[in-house]
N, C-alpha and C positions, 0 to 999 in steps of 0.2 A: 504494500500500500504506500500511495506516495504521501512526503511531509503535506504540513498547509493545513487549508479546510476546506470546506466547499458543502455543497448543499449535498444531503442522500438523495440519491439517485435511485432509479429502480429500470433493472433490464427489461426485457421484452416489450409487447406489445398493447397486454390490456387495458392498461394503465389510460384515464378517460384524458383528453387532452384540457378538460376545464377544471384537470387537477392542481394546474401550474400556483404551485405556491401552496401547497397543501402539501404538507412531507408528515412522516412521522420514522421514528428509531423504536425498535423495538428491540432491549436487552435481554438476551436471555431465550433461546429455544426449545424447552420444552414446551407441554403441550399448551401451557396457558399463552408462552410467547409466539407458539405457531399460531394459535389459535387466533389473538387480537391481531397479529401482523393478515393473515387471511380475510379476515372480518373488517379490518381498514381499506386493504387494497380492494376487495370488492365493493367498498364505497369511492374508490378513484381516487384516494390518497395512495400517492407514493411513499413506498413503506422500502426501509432498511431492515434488515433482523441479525442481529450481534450473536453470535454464541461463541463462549470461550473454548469448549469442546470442539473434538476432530467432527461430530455429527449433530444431527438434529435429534429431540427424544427426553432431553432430561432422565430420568430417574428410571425412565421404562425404555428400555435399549437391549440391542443384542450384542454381543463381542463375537471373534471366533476361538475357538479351543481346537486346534488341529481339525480333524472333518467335521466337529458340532460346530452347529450356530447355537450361540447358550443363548436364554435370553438373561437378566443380572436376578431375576425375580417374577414369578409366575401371577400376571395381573389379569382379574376378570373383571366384566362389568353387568351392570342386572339392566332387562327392561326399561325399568323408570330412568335409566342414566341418559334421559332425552339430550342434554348437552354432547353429550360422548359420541350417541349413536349421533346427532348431525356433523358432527368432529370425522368419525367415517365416512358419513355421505360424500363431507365434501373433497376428503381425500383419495373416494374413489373406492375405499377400502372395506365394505361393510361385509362384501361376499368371505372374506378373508377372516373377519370373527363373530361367525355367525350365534345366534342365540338359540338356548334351547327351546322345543318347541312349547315345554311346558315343564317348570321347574320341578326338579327332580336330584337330591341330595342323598346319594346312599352312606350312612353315617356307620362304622366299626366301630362295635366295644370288644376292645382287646382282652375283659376280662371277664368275657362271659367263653362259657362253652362253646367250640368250633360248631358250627350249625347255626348256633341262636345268636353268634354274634352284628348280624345287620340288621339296619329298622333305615328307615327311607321318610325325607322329608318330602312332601314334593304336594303339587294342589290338584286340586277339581275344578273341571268349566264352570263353579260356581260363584255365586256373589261373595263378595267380603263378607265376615270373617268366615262364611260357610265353604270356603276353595279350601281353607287349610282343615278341616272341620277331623276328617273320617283320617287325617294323616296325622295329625297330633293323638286323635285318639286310638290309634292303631302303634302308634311310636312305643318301640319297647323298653326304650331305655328310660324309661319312668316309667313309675310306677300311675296306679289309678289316680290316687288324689295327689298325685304330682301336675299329671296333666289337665286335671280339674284348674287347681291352681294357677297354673300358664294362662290358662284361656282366661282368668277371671283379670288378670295382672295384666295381659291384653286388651284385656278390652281399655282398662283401665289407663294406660299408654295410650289408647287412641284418644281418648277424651280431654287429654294435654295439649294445650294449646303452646305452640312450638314459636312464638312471640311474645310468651312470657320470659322476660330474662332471670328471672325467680330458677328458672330450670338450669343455666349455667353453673349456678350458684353450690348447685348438690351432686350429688356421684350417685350414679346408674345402681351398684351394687347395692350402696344402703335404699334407696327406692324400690330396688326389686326385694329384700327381706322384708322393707315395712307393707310389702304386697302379697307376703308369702311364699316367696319363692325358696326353695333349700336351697345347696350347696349343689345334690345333686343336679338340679333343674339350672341351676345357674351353669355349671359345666356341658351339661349334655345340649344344651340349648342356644340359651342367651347367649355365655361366652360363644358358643359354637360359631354362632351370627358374628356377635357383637367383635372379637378379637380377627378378627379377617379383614372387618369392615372400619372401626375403629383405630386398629393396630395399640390397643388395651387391653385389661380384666376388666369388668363391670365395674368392680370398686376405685377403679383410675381414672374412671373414661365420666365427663360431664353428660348429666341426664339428659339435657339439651341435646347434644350432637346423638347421642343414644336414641332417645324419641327421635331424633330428626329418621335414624336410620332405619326406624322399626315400622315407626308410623306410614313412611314412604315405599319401602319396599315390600311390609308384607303386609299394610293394613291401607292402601289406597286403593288397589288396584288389583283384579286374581293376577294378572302377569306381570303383577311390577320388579317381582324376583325370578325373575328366569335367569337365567348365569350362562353369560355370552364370553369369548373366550376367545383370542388368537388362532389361529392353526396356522399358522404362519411364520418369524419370527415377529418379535417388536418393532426389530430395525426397520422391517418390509413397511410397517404401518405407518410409523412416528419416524422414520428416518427419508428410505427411499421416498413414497407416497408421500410422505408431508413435502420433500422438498420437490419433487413433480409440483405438486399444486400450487406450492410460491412459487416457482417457477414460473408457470403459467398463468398466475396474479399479476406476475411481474413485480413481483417482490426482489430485491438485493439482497440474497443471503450469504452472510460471512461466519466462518466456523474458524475457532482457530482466533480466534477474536476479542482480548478481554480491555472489558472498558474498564478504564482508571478513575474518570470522572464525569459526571454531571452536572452542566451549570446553568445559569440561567443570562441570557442575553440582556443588554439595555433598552432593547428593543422589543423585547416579550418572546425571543425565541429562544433556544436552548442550544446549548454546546455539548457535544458527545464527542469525548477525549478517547480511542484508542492508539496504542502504538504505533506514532507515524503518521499521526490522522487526527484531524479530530472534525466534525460531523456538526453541521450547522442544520438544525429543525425544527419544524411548528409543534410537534409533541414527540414526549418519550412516552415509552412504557416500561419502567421497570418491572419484568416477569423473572425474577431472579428471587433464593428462599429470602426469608427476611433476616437472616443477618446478612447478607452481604446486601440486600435492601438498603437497613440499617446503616451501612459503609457508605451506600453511592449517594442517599439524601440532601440535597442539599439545608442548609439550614432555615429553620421555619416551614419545613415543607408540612409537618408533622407536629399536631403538637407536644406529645409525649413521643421522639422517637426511640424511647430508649424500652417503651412497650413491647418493639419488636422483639427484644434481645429478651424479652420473660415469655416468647412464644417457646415452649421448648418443643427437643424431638424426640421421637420412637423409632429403635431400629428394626431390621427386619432382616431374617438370615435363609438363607436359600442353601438347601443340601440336596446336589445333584449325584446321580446313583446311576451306571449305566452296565447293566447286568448282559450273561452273554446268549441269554433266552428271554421269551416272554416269559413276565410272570405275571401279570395284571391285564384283565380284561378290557373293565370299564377307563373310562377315559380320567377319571378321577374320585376322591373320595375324601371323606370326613374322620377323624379317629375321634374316640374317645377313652381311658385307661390308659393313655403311654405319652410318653412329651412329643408325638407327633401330630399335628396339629391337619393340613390338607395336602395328599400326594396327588400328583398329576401327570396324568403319561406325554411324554412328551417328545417322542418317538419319530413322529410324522416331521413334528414343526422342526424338528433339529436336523435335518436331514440325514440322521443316522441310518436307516436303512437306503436314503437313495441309491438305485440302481440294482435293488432288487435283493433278496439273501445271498445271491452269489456276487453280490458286490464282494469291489477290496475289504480287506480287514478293517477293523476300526484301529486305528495306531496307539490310542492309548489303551492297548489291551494287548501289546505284544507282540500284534498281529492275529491274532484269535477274533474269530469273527462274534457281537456285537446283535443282542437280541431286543433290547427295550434301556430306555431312559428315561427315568425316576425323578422327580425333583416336587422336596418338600418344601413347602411353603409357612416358614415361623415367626408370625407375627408377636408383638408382645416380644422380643428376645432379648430383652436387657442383660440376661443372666449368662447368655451364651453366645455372644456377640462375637466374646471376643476370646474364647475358648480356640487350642488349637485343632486343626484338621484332626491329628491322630485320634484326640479326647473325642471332637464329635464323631468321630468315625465308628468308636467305639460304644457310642452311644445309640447311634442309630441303623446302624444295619440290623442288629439285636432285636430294636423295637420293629424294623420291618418283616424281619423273620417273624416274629410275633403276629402281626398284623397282615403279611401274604402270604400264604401257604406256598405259593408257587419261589418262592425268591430262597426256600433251605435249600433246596439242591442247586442253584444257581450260581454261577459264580460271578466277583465282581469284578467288571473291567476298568473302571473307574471309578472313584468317588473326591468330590470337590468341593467346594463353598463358596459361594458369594455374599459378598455381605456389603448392608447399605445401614450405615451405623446413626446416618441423619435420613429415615427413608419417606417419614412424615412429621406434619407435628403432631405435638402429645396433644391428643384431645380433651385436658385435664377438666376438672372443675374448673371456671374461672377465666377459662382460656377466650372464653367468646367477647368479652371485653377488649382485647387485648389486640384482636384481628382487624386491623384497619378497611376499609372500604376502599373503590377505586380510586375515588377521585383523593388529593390531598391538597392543600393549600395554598399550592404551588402551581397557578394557572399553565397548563399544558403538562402538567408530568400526572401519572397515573400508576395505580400497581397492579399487577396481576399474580396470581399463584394459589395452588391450592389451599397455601395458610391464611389467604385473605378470606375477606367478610363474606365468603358465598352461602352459609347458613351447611352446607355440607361439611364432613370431614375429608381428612387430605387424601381426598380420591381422585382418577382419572375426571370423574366426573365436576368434581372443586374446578380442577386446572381450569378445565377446558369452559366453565361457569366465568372464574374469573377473568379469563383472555376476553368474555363477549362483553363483561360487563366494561373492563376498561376501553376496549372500543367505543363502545357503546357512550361512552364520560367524551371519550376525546374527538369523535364523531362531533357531538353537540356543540362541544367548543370550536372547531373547526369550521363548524357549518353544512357540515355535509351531509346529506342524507343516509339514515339507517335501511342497510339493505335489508328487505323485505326478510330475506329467509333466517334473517337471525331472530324475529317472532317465534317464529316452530319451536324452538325449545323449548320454550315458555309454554306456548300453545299446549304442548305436548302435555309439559308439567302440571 
């Protein structure tokens, strides 16, 4: 990049010519900064997009490992995640993670008898609360007035009004006891949900973002919880596909890219400092987590910016397993009884078997040919974050032995870990105060990111909420018209 500055520019073609003089910079490429950079340039502002990484993707990415594409961590999204699915539409990519056609969770308890250990969450074409009716009360892993209980603690969740900020205030856990939930019901159920979705225990995690995530997914809608998935990698999604569609926005994307600073013009534009550069524009968006937010601020943008810095995070640990037969059927599952939390076959999307069983070897096996690939999903993992390979190794192949019957005689060709030690924020009590909105005080700067004020937790679906909303702020101040199809989401919701 050459010294100086100059205005962001944007390549191609779509870009409307009654843009001239409408720029924006948008910091940061994951999905919220793909997202607002998308949702601007199809209003005919010229848009730049910064990312300090070699790709696009944030936090949900794929690497390679010899012939796998890994992805860093196994992400699903439900139904209701209308922001998410339009996030697909417009990347082209929805065939690629398709939803089930009707939710269906087959749950193991490891410590029940081989036979009676699955019970299945899943709904009926019926109305709320009657979809999940005959599946709760068929569930085996509670007892009768276990399940009584749920349903009555349910209902009782729904009738939470999720604009009460009183609900911030309190933790999910003690809510669910003074409702009568046990210990066990709390495990086999709620955390079941709640720690996936959350990245918490019920006792960690604020009632607010808790209702938010109950009421929405499995008490708005029969399909609100369907569980849509990748078959793909990530990169295909949030990397390749995201950058096709700036592309073809005519969006300026730079990877490789880290901004130093943010300032503000004497003239009411803003200055974007990269190395060797620095970027004259009519708005930013900072889409980057809130502590380096925190960094780029200028001052008075925020009135309390030091809020950001008491957003804390949850990490999340990924234990990949790549056995040299099939051992697993379904395409994924639930435990309950063992520190494994949900496995996922991941076989297809890694390209491990490409080109058939008589493919090459798989190389990290010796040369021994390579039957299925495993990768658990451990949300909540403060305690083993940062535990070595050997320890988890030793930890969990046992519990899978446990848990697949087909995986004792199997042997292992691999086993790895990935780990994402800042992979959300902590959804604590407290924490919904603390989450800024897009706009801040600072005429043309905006922020986006799952940790902002989207009323959701730090999900695909937050990200990609908060990219439309900061659009959506700097649209207005710019003058421009809100393209039509960013309604749908809303619509949707």
């Amino acid at each position: 990049m050459s010294d100086g500055s100059r205005p962001a520019p944007a390549h191609g073609t779509a870009q409307s010519e009654s843009a001239a003089g409408r720029s924006a910079v948008v910091v940061g490429g994951g999905l919220a900064g793909i997202t607002a950079a998308l949702a601007l340039a199809d209003a005919g502002v010229r848009v730049t997009l910064l990312e300090g990484r070699p790709r696009l993707g944030g936090l949900a990415f794929s690497f390679q490992r010899g012939e796998l594409t890994v992805d860093n961590g196994q992400h699903v999204y439900l139904r209701c995640c209308t922001a998410y699915r339009w996030f697909l539409d417009r990347i082209q990519g929805a065939a690629l993670a398709p939803l089930q056609d009707r939710l269906d969770v087959p749950v193991v308890d490891v410590t029940k008898p081989e036979g009676r250990r699955l019970g299945r969450l899943r709904r009926d074409p019926l109305p709320v609360p009657l979809h999940l009716g005959r599946s709760l009360a068929a569930y085996p892993h509670l007892s009768l007035a276990e399940r009584a209980a749920v349903g009555r603690a349910a209902l009782a969740l729904k009738g939470l009004d999720l604009a009460d900020p009183a609900l911030d205030t309190q933790d999910f856990g003690s809510w669910l006891a003074a409702h009568g939930q046990s210990a066990r019901a709390v495990e086999a159920l709620w955390d079941l949900v709640g720690v996936a979705t959350l990245n918490a225990v019920a006792g960690d995690a604020s009632l607010g973002l808790a209702a938010m995530v109950f009421k929405t997914g499995l008490l708005s809608d029969p399909g609100a919880a369907d569980i849509g998935w990748a078959r793909v990698p990530l990169g295909e999604l949030h990397d390749r596909l995201a950058r096709k569609a700036l592309d073809s926005a005519g969006v300026r994307t730079e990877v490789r890219t880290r901004v130093t600073s943010v300032s503000t013009n004497e003239n009411g534009t803003w200055s974007v400092q990269v190395p060797g550069e620095r970027l004259e524009t009519d708005a930013v968006v900072l889409a980057v987590p809130q502590r380096d937010t925190h960094d780029l601020l200028p001052p008075g943008a925020l009135d309390a910016p030091e809020q950001l810095l008491g957003i804390g995070t949850a990490p999340i640990l990924n234990v990949h397993v790549v056995y040299d037969r099939r051992v697993l059927a379904r395409p994924f599952f639930a435990a309950l009884g063992t520190p494994v939390q949900w496995v996922f076959d991941r076989t297809d999307a890694s390209g491990l078997l490409r080109g058939g069983p008589e493919g090459p070897p798989y190389k990290g096996g010796g040369g021994r040919r390579a039957g299925q690939y495993l990768a658990l999903s451990q949300s909540a993992a403060q305690d083993e974050i940062d535990l070595p390979v050997a320890e988890l190794r030793e930890r969990y192949l046992p519990e899978l032995e446990r848990l697949i019957p087909g995986t004792r005689g199997a042997e292992v060709l691999d086993f790895f870990v990935t780990r994402e030690r800042t992979a959300t924020f902590a959804p604590t009590p407290g924490v919904g105060r603390l989450r800024p909105g897009a706009r801040t005080k600072a005429p043309g700067l905006y922020l986006a990111g799952a940790w902002t004020a989207t009323g959701w937790p730090a999900t695909m679906e937050s990200a990609v909420r908060s990219g439309v909303s900061a659009a959506d702020a700097a649209l207005s101040a710019l003058g421009r018209p809100r393209p039509r199809h960013l309604f749908e989401i809303e619509e949707a919701a």
